[in-house]
N, C-alpha and C positions, 0 to 999 in steps of 0.2 A: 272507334272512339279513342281521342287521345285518354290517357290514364290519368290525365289531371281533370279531365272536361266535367266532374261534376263536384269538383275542390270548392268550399265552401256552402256545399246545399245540406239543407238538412230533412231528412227521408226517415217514413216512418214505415213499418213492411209487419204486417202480422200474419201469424202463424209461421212466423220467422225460426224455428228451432228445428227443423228439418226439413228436408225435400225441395220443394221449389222456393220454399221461404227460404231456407237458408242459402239458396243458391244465389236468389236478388240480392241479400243482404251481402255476401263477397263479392258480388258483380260492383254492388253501388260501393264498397270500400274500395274496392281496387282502381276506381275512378274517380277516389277521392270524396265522396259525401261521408258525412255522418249522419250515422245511420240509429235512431230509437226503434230495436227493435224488440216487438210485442208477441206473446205468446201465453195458453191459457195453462202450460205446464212449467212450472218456475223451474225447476229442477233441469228439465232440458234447456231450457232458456238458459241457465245460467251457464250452464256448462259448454255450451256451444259462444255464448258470448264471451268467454272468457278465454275459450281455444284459440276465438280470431282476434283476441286482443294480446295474447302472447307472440301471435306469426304478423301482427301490423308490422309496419315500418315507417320512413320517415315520406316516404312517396303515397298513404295507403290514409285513408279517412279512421274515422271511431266510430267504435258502436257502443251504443249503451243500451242494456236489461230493461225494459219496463212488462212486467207480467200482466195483463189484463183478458177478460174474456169479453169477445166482441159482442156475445148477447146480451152484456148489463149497458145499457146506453148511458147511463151517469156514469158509469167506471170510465167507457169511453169520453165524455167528454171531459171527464175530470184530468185525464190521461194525456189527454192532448193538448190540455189547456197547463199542464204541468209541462210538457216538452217544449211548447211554447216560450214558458215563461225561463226555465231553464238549462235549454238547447239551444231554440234557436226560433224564428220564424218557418213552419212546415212549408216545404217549396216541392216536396214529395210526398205522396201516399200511395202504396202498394199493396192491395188487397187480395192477401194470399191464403188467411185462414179456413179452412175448409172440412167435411166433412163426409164421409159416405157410408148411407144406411143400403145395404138390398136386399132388396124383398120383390118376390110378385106383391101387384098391388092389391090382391086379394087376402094377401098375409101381411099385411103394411100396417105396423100400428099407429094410434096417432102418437105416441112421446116419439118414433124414430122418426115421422115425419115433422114434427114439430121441433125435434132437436135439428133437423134435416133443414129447415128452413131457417132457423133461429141463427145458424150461425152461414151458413151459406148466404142467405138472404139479407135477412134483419142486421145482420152481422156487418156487412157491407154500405147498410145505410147507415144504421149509425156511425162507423169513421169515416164514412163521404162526410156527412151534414154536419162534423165537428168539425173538419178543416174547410170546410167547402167556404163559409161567412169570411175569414180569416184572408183565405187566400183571394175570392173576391175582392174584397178591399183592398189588398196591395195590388191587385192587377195581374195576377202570375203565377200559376201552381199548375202540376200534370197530377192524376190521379190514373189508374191504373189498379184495374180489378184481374185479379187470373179468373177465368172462368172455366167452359170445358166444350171440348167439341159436341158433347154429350147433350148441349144445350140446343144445337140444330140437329141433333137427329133423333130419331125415336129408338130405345135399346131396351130390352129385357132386365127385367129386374132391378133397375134403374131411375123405377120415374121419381121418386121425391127427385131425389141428387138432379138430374136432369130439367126438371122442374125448378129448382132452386137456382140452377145454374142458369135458368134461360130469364127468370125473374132479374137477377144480379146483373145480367147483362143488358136488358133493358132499363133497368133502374140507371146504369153508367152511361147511358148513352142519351136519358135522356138529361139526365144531371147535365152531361157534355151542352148540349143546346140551350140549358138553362145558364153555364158559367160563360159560354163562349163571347159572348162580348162581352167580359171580363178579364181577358186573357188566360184562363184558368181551360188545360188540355184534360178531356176523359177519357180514356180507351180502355179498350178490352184484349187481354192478348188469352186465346181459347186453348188450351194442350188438349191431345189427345193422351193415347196411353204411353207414359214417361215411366223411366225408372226411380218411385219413389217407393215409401212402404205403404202408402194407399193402395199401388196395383199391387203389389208383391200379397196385399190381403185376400187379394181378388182371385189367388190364385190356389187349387184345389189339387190340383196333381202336377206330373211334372209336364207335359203335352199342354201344359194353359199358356206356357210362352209364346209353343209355335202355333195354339190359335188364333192367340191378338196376332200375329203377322199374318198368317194365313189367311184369317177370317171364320167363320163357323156360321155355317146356313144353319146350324141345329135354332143358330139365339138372332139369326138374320144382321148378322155382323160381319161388317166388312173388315176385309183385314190392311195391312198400312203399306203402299206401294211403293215406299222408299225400304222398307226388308229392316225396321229397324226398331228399337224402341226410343222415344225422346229421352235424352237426360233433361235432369234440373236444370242445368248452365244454359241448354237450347231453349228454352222456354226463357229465360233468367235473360237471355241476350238479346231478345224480343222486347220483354220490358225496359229495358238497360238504352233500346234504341228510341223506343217511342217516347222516355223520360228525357231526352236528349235536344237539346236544340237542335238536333239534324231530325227531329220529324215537329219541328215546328210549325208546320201548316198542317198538321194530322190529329186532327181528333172526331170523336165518334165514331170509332174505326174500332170491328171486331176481326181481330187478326188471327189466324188460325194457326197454329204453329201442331201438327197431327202428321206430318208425312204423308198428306193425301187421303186417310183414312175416311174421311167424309166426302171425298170426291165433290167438296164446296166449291161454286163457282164464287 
């Protein structure tokens, strides 16, 4: 992508204050949009939004702070309807805020599943369905949920997250069918296990590195035959491409970006 090619759009990316969020949110500056980006910790929010506005330049878009949590759907639409009115027309949304509870499902309470779903899920349709009207009507938006590979395959102590993920991703896909004679693109771009502080949670001794590559029959997980872990920018560059008029004939397309880890055809 040229570094000008998304000069003029304006992109909304939640759970923007770290990890893959933050990563979309310097993909889409560095190509020029401005970026409202959302997050349910004001405090990280502000201090990563103000880091990328001190390193901008004259080639590089804006970002601006809005704090919101995507399981109040009135905050969301109020949210959007305010970036609207004084940013711009949303010609992006990037659904990145997420969340993971593990438990065997025998130990699973319901607030971890219900927080588990509430923003994974619920989370995702409420900031579809706030720009979805908007961008309908002009004829033109891409929307773009992170999901997880986790959503096609079955994994140990996993299942809300898994479940959540594979809800979100059907919910994007079907939204897609529903805006496409509209002009309005939905995709899904899946990571497997990336270097963010969600997996670094996941991790219990120092040998949990070389399992996610390896694999572990103990938990019937596969390990990743690229030998690596995803960063945020690899995922971050996945959405960066499907928000692009170079995948303008592509939507409702679940894109797997894992290293092979799911051995997905």
């Amino acid at each position: 992508m040229h570094p000008s090619d998304l000069a003029g759009r304006v992109a909304v990316v939640t759970g923007a204050a770290q990890g893959i969020g933050a990563a979309v949110v310097r993909g889409l500056l560095e190509h020029g949009a401005t970026v409202a980006a959302t997050d349910r910790d004001p405090v990280a929010l502000k201090t990563f939004t103000s880091l990328q506005s001190r390193t901008a330049n004259a080639d590089t878009g804006t970002v601006l702070a809005y704090p919101l949590d995507v399981t109040d759907g009135p905050a969301v639409t109020a949210t959007m309807s305010a970036i609207e009115r004084h940013v711009g027309p949303i010609d992006i949304l990037v659904n990145v805020a997420g969340v993971l509870h593990t438990s065997p499902v025998t130990e699973l309470t319901d607030r971890a599943w219900a927080d588990t779903f509430a923003v994974n899920s619920t989370g995702v349709f409420h900031t579809s369905r706030a720009v979805a009207g908007p961008m309908a009507e002009r004829g033109s938006g891409n929307i773009v949920t992170v999901g997880s590979n986790a959503a096609g395959i079955p994994r140990t102590g996993m299942a809300a997250y898994a479940a959540s993920k594979a809800a979100a991703t059907m919910f994007t896909l079907c939204l897609g069918l529903e805006l496409a004679r509209n002009g309005v693109r939905c995709n899904v771009v899946s990571p497997g296990s990336t270097n963010t502080p969600m997996q670094h949670a996941l991790w219990t001794d120092d040998d949990a590195p070389r399992r996610v590559l390896d694999g572990d029959l103990a938990s019937y997980r596969t390990g990743i035959p690229l030998g690596r872990l995803a960063e945020p920018a690899d995922i971050a560059e996945a959405v960066l491409f499907l928000v692009s008029d170079r995948a303008r004939h592509i939507t409702m397309h679940n894109m797997y970006v894992d290293g092979g880890a799911t051995l997905h055809v």
